[in-house]
C-alpha positions in Angstrom: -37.6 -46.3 24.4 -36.9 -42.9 23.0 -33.2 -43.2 23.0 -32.9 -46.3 21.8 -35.4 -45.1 18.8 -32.7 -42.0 18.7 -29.5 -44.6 18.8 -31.3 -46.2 15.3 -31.4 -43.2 13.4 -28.2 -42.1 14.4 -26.5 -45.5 13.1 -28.4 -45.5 10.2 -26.8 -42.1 9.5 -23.8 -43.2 10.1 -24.0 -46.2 7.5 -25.5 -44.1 5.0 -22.9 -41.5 4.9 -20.2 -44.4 5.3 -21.6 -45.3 1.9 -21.2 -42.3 0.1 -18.0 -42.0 1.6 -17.3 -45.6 -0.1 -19.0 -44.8 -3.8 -16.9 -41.4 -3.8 -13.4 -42.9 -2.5 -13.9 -45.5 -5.6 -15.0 -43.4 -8.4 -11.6 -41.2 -7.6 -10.1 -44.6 -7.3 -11.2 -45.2 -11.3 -10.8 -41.9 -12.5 -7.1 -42.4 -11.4 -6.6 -45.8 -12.6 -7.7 -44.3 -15.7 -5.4 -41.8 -15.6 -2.6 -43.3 -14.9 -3.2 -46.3 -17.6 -0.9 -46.0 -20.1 -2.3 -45.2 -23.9 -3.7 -48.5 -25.9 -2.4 -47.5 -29.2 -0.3 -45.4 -31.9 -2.0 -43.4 -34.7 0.1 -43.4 -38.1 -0.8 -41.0 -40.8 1.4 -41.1 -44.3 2.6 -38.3 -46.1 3.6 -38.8 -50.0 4.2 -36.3 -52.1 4.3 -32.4 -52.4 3.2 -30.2 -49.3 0.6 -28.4 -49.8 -2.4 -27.5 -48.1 -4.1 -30.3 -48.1 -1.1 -32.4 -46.3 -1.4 -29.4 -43.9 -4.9 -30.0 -43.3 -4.3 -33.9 -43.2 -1.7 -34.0 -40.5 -3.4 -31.0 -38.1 -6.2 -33.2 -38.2 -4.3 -36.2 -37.7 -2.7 -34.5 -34.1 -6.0 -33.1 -33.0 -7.5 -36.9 -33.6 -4.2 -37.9 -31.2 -4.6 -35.8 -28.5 -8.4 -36.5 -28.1 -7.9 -40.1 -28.4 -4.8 -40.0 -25.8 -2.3 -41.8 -28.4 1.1 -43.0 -26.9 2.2 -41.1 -30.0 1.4 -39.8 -33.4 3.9 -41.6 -36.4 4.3 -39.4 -39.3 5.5 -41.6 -41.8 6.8 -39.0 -44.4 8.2 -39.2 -47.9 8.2 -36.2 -50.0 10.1 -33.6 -52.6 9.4 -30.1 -50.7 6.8 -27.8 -50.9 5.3 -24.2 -50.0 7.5 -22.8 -47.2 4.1 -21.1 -45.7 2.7 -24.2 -45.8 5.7 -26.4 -44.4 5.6 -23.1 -41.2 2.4 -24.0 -40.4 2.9 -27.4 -39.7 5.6 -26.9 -37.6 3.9 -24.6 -36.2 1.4 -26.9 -35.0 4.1 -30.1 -34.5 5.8 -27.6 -32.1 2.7 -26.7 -30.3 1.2 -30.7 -30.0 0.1 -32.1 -26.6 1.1 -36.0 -28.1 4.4 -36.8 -28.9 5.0 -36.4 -33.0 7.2 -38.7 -34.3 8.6 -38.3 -38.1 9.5 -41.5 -39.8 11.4 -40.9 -43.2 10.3 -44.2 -45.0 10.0 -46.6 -46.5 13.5 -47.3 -48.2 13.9 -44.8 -51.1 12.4 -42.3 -49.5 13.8 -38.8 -49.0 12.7 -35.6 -46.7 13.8 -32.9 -49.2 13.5 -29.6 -48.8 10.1 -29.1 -46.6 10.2 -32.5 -45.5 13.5 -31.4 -43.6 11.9 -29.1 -41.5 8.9 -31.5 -40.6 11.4 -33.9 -39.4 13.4 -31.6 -37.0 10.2 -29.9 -35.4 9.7 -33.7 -34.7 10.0 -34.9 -31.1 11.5 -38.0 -32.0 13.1 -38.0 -35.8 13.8 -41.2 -36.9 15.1 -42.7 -41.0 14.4 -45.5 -42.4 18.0 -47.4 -44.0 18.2 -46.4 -47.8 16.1 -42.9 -47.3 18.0 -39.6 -47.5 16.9 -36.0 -46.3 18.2 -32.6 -46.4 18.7 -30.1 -49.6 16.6 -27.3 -48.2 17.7 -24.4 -50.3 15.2 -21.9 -51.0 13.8 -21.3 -55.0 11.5 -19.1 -56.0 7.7 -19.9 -56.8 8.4 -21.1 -60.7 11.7 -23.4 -59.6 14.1 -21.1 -60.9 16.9 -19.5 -58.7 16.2 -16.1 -56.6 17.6 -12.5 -57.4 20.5 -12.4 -55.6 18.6 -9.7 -52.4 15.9 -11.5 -52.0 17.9 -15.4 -52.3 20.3 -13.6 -49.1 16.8 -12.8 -47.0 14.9 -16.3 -48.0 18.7 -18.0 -47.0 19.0 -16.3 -43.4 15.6 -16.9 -42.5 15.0 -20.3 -43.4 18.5 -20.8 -42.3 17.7 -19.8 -38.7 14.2 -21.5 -38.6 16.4 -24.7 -39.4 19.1 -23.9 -37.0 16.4 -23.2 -34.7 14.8 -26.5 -34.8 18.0 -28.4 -34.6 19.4 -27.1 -31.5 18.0 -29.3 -29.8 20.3 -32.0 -31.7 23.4 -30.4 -30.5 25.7 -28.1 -32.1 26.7 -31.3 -35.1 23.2 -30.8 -36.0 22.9 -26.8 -35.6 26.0 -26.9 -38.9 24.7 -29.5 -40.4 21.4 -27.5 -40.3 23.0 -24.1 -41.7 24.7 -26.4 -44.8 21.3 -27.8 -45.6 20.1 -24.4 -47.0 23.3 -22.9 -47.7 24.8 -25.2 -49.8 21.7 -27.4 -50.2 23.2 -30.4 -48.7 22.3 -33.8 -48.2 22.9 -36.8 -46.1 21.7 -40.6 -45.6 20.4 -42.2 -42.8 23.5 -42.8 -41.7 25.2 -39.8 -41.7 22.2 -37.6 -40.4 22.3 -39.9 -37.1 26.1 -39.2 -36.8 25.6 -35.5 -36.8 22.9 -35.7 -34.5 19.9 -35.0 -37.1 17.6 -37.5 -36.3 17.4 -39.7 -33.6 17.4 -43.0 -34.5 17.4 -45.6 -37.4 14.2 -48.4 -38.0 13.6 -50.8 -40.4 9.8 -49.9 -39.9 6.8 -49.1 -38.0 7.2 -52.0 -35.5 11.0 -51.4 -35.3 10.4 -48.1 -34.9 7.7 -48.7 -32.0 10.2 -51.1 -30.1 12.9 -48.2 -30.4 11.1 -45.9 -28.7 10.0 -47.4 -26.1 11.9 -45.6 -23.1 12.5 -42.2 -24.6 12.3 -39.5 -22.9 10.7 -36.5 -24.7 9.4 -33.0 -24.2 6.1 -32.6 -24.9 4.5 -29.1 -24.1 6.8 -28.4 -21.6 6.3 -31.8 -19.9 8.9 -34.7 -19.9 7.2 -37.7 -20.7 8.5 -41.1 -20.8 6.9 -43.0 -23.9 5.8 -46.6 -23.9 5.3 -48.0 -27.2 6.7 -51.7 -27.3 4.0 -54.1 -28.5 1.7 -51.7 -28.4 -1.2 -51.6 -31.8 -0.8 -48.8 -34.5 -3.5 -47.4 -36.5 -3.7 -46.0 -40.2 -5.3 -42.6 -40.2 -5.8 -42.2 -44.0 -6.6 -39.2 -46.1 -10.4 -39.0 -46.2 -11.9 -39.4 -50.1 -11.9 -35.7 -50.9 -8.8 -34.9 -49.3 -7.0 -37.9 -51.3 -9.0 -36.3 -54.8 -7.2 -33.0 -54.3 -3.6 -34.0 -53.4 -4.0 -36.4 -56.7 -4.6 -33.7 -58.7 -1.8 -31.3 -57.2 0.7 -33.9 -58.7 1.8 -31.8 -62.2 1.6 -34.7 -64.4 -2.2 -34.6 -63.6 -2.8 -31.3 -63.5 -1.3 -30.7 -66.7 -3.4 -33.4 -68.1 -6.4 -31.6 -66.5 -5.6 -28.5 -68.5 -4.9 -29.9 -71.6 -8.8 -31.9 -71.6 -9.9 -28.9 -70.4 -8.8 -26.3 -73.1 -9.7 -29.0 -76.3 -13.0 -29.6 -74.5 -13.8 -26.0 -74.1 -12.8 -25.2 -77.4 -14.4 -28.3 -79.4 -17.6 -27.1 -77.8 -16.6 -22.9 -79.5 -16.2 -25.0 -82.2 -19.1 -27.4 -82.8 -21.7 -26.0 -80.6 -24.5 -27.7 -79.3 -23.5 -31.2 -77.9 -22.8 -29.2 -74.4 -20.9 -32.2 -73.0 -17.4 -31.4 -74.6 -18.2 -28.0 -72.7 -19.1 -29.3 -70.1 -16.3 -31.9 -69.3 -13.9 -29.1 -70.2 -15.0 -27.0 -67.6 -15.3 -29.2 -65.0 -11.2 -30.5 -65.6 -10.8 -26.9 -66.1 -11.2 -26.1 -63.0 -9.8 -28.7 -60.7 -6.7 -27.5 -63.2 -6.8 -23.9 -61.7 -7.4 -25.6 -58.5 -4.2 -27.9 -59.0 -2.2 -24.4 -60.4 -2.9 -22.1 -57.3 -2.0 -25.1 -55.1 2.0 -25.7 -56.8 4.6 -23.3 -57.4 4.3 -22.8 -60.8 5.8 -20.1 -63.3 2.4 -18.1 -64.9 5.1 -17.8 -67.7 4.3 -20.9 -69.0 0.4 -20.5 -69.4 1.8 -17.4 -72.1 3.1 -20.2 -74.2 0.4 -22.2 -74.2 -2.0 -20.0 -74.8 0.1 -18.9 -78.0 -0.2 -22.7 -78.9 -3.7 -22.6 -79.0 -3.7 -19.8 -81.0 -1.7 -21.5 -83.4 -3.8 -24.6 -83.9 -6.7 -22.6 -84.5 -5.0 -20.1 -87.1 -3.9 -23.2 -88.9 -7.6 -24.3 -89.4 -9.0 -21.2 -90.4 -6.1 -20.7 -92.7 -4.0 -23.4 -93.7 -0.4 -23.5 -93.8 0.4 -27.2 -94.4 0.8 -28.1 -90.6 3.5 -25.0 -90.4 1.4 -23.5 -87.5 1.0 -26.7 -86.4 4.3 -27.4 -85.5 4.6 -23.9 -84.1 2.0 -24.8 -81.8 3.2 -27.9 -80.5 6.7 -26.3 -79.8 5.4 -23.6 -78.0 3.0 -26.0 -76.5 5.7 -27.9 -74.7 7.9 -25.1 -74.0 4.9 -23.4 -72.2 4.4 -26.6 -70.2 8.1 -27.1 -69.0 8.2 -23.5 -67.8 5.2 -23.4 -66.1 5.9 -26.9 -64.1 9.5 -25.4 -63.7 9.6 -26.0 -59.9 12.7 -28.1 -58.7 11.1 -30.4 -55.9 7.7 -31.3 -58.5 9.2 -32.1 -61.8 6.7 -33.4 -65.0 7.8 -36.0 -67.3 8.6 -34.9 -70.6 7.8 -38.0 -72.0 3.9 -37.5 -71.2 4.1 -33.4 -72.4 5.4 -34.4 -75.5 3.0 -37.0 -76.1 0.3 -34.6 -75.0 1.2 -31.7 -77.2 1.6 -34.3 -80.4 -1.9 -35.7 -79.5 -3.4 -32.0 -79.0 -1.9 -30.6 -82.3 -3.5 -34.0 -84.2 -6.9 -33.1 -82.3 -6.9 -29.6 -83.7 -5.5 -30.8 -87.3 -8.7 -33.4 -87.6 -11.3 -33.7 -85.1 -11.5 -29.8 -85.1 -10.8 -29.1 -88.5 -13.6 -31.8 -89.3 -16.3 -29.8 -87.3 -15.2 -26.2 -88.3 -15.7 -27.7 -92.3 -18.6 -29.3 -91.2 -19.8 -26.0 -89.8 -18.7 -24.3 -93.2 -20.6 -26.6 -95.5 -23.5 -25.2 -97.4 -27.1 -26.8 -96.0 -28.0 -29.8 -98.2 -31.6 -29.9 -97.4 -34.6 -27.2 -96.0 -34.5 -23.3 -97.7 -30.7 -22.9 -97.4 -30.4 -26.3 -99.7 -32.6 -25.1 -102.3 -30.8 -23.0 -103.8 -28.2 -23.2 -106.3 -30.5 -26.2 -107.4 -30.9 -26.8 -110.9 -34.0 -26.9 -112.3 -36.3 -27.8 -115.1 -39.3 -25.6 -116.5 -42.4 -27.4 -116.7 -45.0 -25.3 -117.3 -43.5 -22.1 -118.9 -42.7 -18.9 -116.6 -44.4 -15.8 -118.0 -43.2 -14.3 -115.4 -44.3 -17.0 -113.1 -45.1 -21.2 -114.0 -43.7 -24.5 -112.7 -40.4 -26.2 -112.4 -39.3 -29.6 -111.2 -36.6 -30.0 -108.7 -35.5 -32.2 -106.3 -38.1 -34.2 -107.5 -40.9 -32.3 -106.4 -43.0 -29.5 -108.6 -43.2 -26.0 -107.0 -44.3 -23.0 -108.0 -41.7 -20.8 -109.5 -41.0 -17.4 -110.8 -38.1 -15.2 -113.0 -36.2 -13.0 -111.2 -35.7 -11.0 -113.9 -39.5 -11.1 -114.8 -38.6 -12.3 -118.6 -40.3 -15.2 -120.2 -38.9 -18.6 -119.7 -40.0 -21.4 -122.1 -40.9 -25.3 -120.8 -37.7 -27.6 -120.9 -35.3 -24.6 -119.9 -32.9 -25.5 -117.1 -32.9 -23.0 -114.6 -31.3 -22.2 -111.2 -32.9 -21.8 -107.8 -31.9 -18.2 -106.6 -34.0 -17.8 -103.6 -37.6 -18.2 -102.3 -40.9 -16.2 -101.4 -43.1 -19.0 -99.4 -43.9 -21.5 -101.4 -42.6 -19.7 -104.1 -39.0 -20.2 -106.0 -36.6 -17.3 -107.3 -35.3 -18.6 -110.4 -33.1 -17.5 -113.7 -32.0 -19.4 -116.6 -28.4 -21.5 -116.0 -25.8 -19.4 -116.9 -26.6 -16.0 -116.5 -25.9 -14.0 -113.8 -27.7 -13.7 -110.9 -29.2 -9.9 -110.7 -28.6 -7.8 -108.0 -30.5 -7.4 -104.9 -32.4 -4.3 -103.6 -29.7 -4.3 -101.0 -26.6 -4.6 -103.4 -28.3 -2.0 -105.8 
């Protein structure tokens, strides 16, 4: 009876652990499935305009998002004039460094990778063109857009020169010269001609094309080869969030310069007619996202010089009038200040809307401003200040002190000059001691104060 008791509780061991054996065997089972399932979908992000940091930001956050999610890949659909060279390092930087495959997409047609953008396409691990987009023209300038000294243009050319050739040796030895021209002689090249020389990798109409085409290729991917799958698989737009779309706005020149310009009138309306506080306010606020805008772009500081100059001039022609002569001065140097300081080759302004601006500015200063600054100059009309200067009639004689009408109210009234003054005399309001007017007859001179004498 005892054994057989003992022969129970030995199989019932037995099943027990035969079913942790089973719940263990399948969770490895899932985990590897899991594993081994390929990736449900591609993240996209789209890069327009200037780099700058906020693009940097935007597409480190973009890869992090990639690898957490397990993309097949991360598209970076790029169209863009250049940018900061430290900025444009750091993103490579982190391309280079990436644990999802990065794939740069020059598009859509008319699109070009200039400068900057050339360098974001070859750290790529796939680079791919869009037909009708163009890259290339990587030569360095300097922070204003105007050329380098000739020592420090040599030492910009050699290094960018072997960061590019660096990040095209991969393409073959076509791409490596090809590479070297770019910044040497700051050449260009189509769609075409890039995938001839071995630039970029492959040609797509768009992101769908571009999905199909991949589908195969072998890459290298933190020093792993992996084979991507992409074909019919979903893509997803990771957009700029609000504030990061608010700030790269403003880093285009046309709106920072517009920024500037509301910013200085507002500023100096409120200097000028004090006590509204939103024309101060306002200017402020675009003040600063201007300053914002101007330590984010290569800019010449050169510029701000004549601009400053211009103000200078708008306001010297309403505290002394020249006809409009300082007028115009100030709207030359206006626009002159603004096409130096947005000199930079790869972010150009239209001169269109700084012309119209400095036109618009130098009318503001010539009315609106001139307006309040007279206003401002205009002697009170009404309280103490407006009495006097008044002219007034003697009702009840002033020996030295009696009544006269004015404004058509009696007050009390007395000589300055402590003579006699007969009723019906017309006499002129002088000053006032309470209730109490300072008076003299019309046409004499006013005596001199204790002050004065």
């Amino acid at each position: 009876m005892k054994a057989q008791h003992e022969r129970a509780r030995a199989a019932r061991r037995l099943r027990f652990l035969i079913y942790i054996l089973m719940v263990v065997l399948s969770l490895v089972s899932s985990l590897s499935a899991e594993a081994q399932a390929p990736a449900s979908r591609v993240d996209v992000l789209t890069v327009t305009g200037a780099i700058t940091p906020i693009i940097q930001g935007y597409i480190t956050r973009g890869i992090e998002q990639a690898e957490m999610d397990g993309a097949a890949a991360l598209v970076i659909q790029l169209d863009t004039p250049g940018g900061s060279v430290d900025v444009t390092k750091a993103i490579t930087q982190r391309m280079l460094a990436a644990r999802v495959p990065v794939v740069v997409f020059v598009a859509p047609a008319g699109a070009h990778a200039a400068s900057a953008g050339t360098f974001i396409t070859l750290a790529a691990h796939v680079a791919a063109m869009a037909p009708g987009t163009s890259i290339g023209a990587a030569s360095p300038v300097a922070g204003g857009g105007e050329e380098l000294p000739e020592t420090s243009k040599e030492k910009a050319l050699s290094i960018l020169e072997a960061d590019l050739k660096g990040l095209a040796r991969r393409r073959g030895e076509k791409a490596v010269e090809w590479a070297g021209q770019a910044v040497r002689e700051a050449r260009a090249s189509t769609a075409e001609e890039a995938l001839d020389y071995g630039v970029i990798d492959l040609i797509a109409n768009d992101i769908g094309d571009l999905l199909t085409k991949l589908d195969g290729r072998q890459v290298v991917v933190a020093g792993e080869t992996i084979t991507l799958h992409t074909a019919g698989l979903p893509w997803q737009e990771v957009p700029l969030g609000t504030i990061e779309r608010f700030l790269h706005a403003i880093t285009d020149p046309n709106i920072a310069f517009i920024l500037m310009t509301l910013g200085l009138n507002g500023i100096l309306f409120e200097l000028a007619s004090p006590g509204g506080y939103a024309a101060g306010i306002i200017g402020g606020i675009c003040l600063v996202l201007a300053l914002y805008a101007l330590g984010v772009l290569s800019v010449n500081y050169t510029g701000l010089i004549f601009i400053v100059l211009a103000f200078v001039l708008f306001i010297l022609d309403i505290k002394a009038p020249t006809h409009g002569v300082l007028t115009a001065g100030g709207i030359a140097s206006f626009i002159l200040g603004t096409l130096v300081l947005f000199s930079s080759s790869y972010m150009p302004i239209s001169l269109s809307l700084v012309i119209t601006v400095a036109l618009a500015t130098g009318a503001f200063f010539a009315f609106v401003v001139a307006k309040a600054v007279g206003a401002m100059r205009r002697r009170p009309t009404t309280g103490e200040e407006g009495m006097v200067g008044e002219i007034a009639e003697v009702r009840a004689p002033l020996e030295p002190e009696g009544m006269v009408f004015v404004q058509g109210e009696l007050w009390m009234a007395r000589s300055q000059d402590g003579k006699s003054i007969p009723a019906g005399e017309r006499v002129v309001v002088v000053g006032r001691e309470g209730f109490r007017l300072i008076v003299r007859r019309a046409g004499e001179a006013s005596a001199p104060s204790a002050e004065e004498a």
